[in-house]
Steps between C-alpha positions, in 0.01 A plus 500: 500500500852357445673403853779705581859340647555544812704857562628595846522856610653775348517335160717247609546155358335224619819274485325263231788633254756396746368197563492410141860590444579295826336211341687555184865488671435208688334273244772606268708359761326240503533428126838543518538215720268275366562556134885517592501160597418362138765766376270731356450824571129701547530698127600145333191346663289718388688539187435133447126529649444745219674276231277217597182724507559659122673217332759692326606855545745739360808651732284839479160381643637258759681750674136724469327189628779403825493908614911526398661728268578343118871531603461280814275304293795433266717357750274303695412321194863449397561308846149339496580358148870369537346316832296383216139584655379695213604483126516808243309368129491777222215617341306308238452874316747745606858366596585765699248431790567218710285283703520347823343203673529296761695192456420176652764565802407893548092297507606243760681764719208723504312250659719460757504879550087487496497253797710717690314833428204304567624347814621907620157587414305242699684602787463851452145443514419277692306666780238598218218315436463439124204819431773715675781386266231536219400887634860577554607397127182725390621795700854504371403478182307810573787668647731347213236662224467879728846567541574386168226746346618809690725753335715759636 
C-alpha cells in the first residue's frame, strides 16, 4: 500500500507546499547574494551550469535547459557574451544556427559560482547527516517527477 502525505482535517493542507515555497524565496535570496557578489546573477549561473554540462547549445535549447523564456534567453546571452563568458560559433552544416559555449573566462567564473552554491548548500544542510541529505535528494526528485507528471 502506497503511504499517504500527511493531510490535516477538513482537507486541508499540510503546509509541506508552503514550506517548499518558503524555502524557495529564501534560498533565492540567498543566491542572489551569493551569486551577486561575483556579478552574476541566478539565470546566468545556471545558464552557464547548463553550457558547461552540454558543451554547446543553441539560443533555443539553453533557454529550455535554464527554465527562461527564448526572449530572456536572448538577452542574457547578449550580456553574458560581451562580458565575454560565453562565445557564439556557427554551425559546421547549417549557418543559420548558432552555437554557444563556454569560454575559458565564462569556465573559470563558474567555478567560482560552484564554490559558492556549494558553500550555501553545505550550510543549508548541515544539521543532516549524509543518508538524510541522500533521502532528501531522493524525495525531491520524487516530488520534482509527480508534479511534473500531473495534468490539469
Amino acid at each position: 500500500m502506497k503511504p499517504v502525505a500527511p493531510v490535516a482535517a477538513n482537507d486541508k493542507p499540510s503546509g509541506i507546499a508552503y514550506l517548499i515555497g518558503r524555502l524557495d524565496h529564501v534560498l533565492s535570496r540567498r543566491l542572489r547574494d551569493s551569486l551577486g557578489a561575483l556579478g552574476l546573477s541566478a539565470a546566468q549561473y545556471t545558464a552557464l551550469s547548463v553550457l558547461d554540462t552540454q558543451q554547446q547549445l543553441s539560443n533555443a535549447q539553453l533557454a529550455e535547459r535554464s527554465m527562461i523564456s527564448p526572449q530572456s534567453a536572448n538577452e542574457m546571452v547578449k550580456v553574458m557574451e560581451a562580458r565575454g563568458w560565453v562565445v557564439r560559433q556557427a554551425d559546421a552544416y547549417h549557418g543559420r544556427i548558432i552555437h554557444l559555449r563556454l569560454s575559458a573566462e565564462g569556465s573559470a567564473l563558474l567555478r567560482q559560482g560552484d564554490a559558492a552554491v556549494a558553500a550555501l548548500e553545505r550550510a543549508m544542510l548541515d544539521e543532516l547527516n549524509p543518508e538524510q541529505c541522500t533521502a532528501l535528494h531522493a524525495q525531491l526528485r520524487v516530488l520534482l517527477r509527480s508534479l511534473s507528471a500531473m495534468v490539469l
